[in-house]
N, C-alpha and C positions, 0 to 999 in steps of 0.2 A: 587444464589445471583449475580456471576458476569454474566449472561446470562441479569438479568434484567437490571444490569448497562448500560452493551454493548447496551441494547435494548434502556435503556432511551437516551443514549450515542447518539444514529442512529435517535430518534426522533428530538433531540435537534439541530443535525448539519441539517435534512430535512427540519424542520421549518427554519433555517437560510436563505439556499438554497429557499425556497419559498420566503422569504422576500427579498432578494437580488437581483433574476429573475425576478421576480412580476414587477419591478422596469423599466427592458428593454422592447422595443419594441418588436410585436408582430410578428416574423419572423418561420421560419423556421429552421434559424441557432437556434434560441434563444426558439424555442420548443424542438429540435434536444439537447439541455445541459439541459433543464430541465428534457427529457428523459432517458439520462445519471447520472445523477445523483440521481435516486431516486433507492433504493435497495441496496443491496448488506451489509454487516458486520459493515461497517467502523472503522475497526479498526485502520487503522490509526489515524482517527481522534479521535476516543476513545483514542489512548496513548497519543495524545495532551492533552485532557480534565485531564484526571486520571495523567500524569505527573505534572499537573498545581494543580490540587489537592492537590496535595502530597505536593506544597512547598508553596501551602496558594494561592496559584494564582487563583481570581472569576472567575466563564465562563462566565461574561460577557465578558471577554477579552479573556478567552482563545476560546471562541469561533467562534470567526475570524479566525484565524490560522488553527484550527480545520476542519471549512467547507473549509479553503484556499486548504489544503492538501489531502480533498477529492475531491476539484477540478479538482487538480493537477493528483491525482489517474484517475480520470473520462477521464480525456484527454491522457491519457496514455493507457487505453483500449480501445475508442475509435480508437486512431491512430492503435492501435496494431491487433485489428478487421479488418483492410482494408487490400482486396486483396492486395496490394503489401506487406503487411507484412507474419500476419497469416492467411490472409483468413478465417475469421471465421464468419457464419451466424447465431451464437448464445451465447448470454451473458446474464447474470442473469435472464436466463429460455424464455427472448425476443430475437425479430430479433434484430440486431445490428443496429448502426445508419446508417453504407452504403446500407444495406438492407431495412430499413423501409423509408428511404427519399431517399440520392446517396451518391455517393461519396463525391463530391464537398462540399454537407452538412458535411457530418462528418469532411472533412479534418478543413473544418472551424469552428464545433463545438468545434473539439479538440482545434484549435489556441486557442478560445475563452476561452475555461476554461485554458489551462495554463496560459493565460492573468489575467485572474481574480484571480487565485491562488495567484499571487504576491500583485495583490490588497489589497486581503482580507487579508491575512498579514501583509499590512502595513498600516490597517487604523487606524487612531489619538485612537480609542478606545485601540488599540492591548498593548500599553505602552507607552516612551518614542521614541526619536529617535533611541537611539543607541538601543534599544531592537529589533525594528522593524528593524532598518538596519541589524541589525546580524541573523536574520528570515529571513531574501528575502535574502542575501548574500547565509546565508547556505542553502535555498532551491535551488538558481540556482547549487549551487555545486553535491547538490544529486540529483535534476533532468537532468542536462544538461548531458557534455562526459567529466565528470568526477565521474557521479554515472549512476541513471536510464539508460541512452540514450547510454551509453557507453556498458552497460550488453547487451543492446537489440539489437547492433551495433557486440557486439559478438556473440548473438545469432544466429542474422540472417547469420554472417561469419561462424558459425559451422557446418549450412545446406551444405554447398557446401563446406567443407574442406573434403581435403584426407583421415584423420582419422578422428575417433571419438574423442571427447574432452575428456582430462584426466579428475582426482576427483579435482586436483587442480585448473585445470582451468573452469571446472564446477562450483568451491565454488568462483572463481573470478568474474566470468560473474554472477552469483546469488546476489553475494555482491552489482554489481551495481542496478541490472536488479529490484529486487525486495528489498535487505534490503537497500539501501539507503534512500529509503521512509521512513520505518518502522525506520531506525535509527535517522533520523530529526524529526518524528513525537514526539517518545520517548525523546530524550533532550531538544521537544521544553517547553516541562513545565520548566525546569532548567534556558533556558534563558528567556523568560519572567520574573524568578526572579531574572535572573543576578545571577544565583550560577553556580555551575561545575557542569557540565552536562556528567562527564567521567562513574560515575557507571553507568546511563543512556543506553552513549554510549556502554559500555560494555555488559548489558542487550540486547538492540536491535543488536547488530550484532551475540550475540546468539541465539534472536530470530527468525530474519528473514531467518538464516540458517535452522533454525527446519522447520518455517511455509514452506520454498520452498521443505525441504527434505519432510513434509506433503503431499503439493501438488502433487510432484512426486507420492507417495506413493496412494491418493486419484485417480490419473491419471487409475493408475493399478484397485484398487480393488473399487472404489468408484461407485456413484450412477450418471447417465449422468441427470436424473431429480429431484435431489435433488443440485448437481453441480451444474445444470443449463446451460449448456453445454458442448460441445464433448468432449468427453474423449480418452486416448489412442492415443489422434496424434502424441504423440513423439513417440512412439513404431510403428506407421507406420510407421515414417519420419525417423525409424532410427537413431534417437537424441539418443548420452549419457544422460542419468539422474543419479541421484545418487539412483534409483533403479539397474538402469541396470548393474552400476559400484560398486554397495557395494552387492547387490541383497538384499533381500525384507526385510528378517527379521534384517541383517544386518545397513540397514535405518532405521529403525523403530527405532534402539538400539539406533542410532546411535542420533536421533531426542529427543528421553530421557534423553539421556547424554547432548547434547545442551541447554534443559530446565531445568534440573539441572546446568547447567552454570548459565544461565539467570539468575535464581532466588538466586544464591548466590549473585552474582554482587548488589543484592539490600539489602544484610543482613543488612547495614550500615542504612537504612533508618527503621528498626524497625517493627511493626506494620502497619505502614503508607503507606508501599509498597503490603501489600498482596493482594490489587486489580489486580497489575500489574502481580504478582506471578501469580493470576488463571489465567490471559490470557493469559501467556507465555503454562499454562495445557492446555490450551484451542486450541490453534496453534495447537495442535498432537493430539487433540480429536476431531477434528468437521467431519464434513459429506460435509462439501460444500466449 
């Protein structure tokens, strides 16, 4: 049941994204974010939809914010693709966008979609002002160097530090790198209704730790074409992971115990929450 949601979830925010892009001119940059944007989980933007759910919020509105944050996602693997970052010539089973156009394209695809991410957030549909103010506020917070941009700022400082990174500072740089997203996506249903958004936040920073100790874990033993690309480059490069720092089955424990956090954090919402429960199962059980 939650596979089909996640899936109508993926449908609903692509059709956004077609209707949105349709709209711009016919460039390269502007084929270059349509190419970026189609595939992959979106789960982020699923916790958008399924948070706004939970507290009666329509997706006609939450659906703005929804595709905003997979924008936002999309311009963040973009940038993250480009030789000067991770050098990587493949993403969701494609060349990447420096590979299939240049550089110059991507750098500028990404601009664009983190540009639009704050758009699509705040448009007159999304709610009132102050709901849409407190959306683009806390997205620059989780995307800028104070969340996203800061983990990947420690990332890339890890490559060339003297040692390898502790567990603590590993679950630091993760917190920004990837659960900052994951954490703003999950409260955004709360604000939209103007409720507290703490058990939310409580869930998603359980979560986003399990999904990266996943990844870790899927790095090791997973599938490079069901992934969709390269696998095992921390373990050439040398990188801590919280494989290499707890070892395998250790992670693994460790990723269960995480999702049992998660899923308590939402006992207070009933019923009403056991969508989000299966995707917190879902983060330690996937293949890709």
């Amino acid at each position: 049941m939650f596979k089909e949601i996640l899936a109508q979830d993926a449908a609903r925010i692509q059709a956004q994204f077609d209707l949105v892009l349709s709209a711009l001119d016919e460039l390269d940059v502007t084929r270059a974010m349509a190419y970026t944007t189609q595939g992959g989980k979106r789960l982020r933007g699923f916790l958008v939809l399924e948070s706004a759910r939970m507290h009666g919020i329509d997706s006609t509105q939450a659906i703005w914010p929804a595709a905003g944050i997979e924008a936002l996602h999309a311009y963040s693997l973009v940038h993250d693709d480009l030789p000067c970052m991770d050098d990587d010539d493949l993403r969701r089973g494609r060349p990447t966008v420096h590979v299939k156009w240049d550089e110059g394209t991507a750098v500028l695809a990404g601009d664009a979609l983190q540009t639009l991410a704050f758009e699509l957030c705040t448009r007159p549909e999304v709610g009132n002002a102050e709901v849409r103010a407190e959306l683009a506020l806390t997205l620059a917070k989780a995307s800028g160097a104070q969340g996203m941009v800061l983990g990947q700022a420690l990332d890339m400082a890890a490559e060339t530090a003297a040692a390898p990174l502790t567990l603590e500072q590993i679950t630091t740089l993760q917190a920004g790198k990837t659960g900052a997203l994951i954490e703003w996506s999950a409260c955004a249903g709360a604000r939209l209704a103007q409720a507290d958004p703490e058990p939310l936040r409580q869930y998603a920073q359980a979560l986003g730790l399990a999904f990266q100790i996943a990844d870790d874990i899927l790095d090791i033993e997973g599938d490079a074409e069901k992934a969709g690309k390269r696998l095992q480059k921390d373990a050439e490069a040398g990188k801590a992971t919280f494989v290499s720092l707890l070892g395998l089955n250790a992670a693994k424990s460790r990723a269960v115990e995480l999702v049992d956090q998660a899923c308590a954090a939402l006992d207070g919402y009933g019923a009403k929450a056991e969508t989000l429960k299966d995707a917190a199962r879902f983060v330690i059980a996937r293949d890709s």
